[in-house]
C-alpha positions as CSV (number, residue, x, y, z in Angstrom):
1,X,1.2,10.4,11.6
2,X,4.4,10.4,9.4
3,X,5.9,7.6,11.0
4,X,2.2,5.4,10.8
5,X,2.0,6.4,7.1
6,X,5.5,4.7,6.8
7,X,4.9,1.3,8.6
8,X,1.5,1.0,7.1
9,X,3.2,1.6,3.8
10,X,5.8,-1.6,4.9
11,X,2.9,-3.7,6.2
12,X,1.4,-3.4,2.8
13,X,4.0,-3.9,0.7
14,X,5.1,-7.0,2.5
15,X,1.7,-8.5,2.6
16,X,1.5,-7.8,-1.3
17,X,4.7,-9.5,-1.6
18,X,3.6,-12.5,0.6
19,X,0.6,-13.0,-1.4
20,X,2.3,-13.9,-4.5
21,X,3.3,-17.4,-3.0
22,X,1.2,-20.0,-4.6
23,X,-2.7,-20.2,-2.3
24,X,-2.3,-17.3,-0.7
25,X,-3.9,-15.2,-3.4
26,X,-6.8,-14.5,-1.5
27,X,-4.9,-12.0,1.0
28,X,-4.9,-9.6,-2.1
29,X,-8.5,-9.1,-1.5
30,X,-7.3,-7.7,2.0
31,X,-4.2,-5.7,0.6
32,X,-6.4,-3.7,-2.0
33,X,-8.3,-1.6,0.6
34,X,-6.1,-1.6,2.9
35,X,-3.4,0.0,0.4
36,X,-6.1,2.7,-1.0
37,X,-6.7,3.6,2.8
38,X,-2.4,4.1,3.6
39,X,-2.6,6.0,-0.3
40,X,-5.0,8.3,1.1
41,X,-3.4,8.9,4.6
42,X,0.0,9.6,3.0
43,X,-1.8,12.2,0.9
44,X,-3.4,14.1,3.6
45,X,-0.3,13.4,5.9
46,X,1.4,16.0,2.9
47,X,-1.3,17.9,2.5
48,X,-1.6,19.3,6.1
49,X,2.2,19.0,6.7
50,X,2.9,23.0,7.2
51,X,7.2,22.4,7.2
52,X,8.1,21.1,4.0
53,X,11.2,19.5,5.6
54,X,9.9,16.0,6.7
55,X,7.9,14.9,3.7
56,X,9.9,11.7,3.2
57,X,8.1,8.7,5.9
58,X,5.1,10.0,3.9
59,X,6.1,9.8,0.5
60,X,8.0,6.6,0.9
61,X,4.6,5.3,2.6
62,X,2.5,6.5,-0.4
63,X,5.3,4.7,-2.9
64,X,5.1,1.7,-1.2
65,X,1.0,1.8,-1.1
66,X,0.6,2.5,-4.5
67,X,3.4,0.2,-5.5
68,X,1.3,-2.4,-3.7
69,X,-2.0,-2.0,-5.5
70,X,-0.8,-3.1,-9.1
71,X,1.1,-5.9,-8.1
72,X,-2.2,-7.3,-6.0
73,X,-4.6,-6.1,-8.8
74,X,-2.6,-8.0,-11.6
75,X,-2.5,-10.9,-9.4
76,X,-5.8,-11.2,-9.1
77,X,-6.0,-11.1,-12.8
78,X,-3.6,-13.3,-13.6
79,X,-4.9,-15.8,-10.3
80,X,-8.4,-15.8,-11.9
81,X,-9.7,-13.8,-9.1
82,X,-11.3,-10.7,-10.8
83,X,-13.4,-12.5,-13.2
């Protein structure tokens, strides 16, 4: 589950970042759930982790899903798509 928590953190960041282009703002609608669901994984992934040696694919996952739900929350703002 480390290593999922990870790539699901990547996959969401990059989507984020794709859907700052110019008519592609609707794909933050996507990246907003799916970014709370990775948030939470990462959390339990360091919750039940027992060795408190490999705790790094989940935090960088959990940085990256968190860093992906301001960006797509302020674009939706700014993109007049939370009115």
């Amino acid at each position: 589950m480390r290593t999922l928590t990870l790539v699901w953190g990547i996959v969401v960041i990059s989507f984020a970042f794709i859907a700052l282009v110019p008519c592609l703002g609707w794909m933050n609608w996507f990246v907003i759930p799916i970014a709370m669901i990775g948030a939470v994984l990462a959390i339990i992934d360091l919750a039940t982790n027992k060795d408190q040696q490999n705790i790094a694919y989940p935090i960088a996952g959990l940085i990256c899903c968190l860093g992906a739900l301001p960006i797509s929350i302020v674009r939706l703002i700014v993109g007049v798509g939370i009115i």
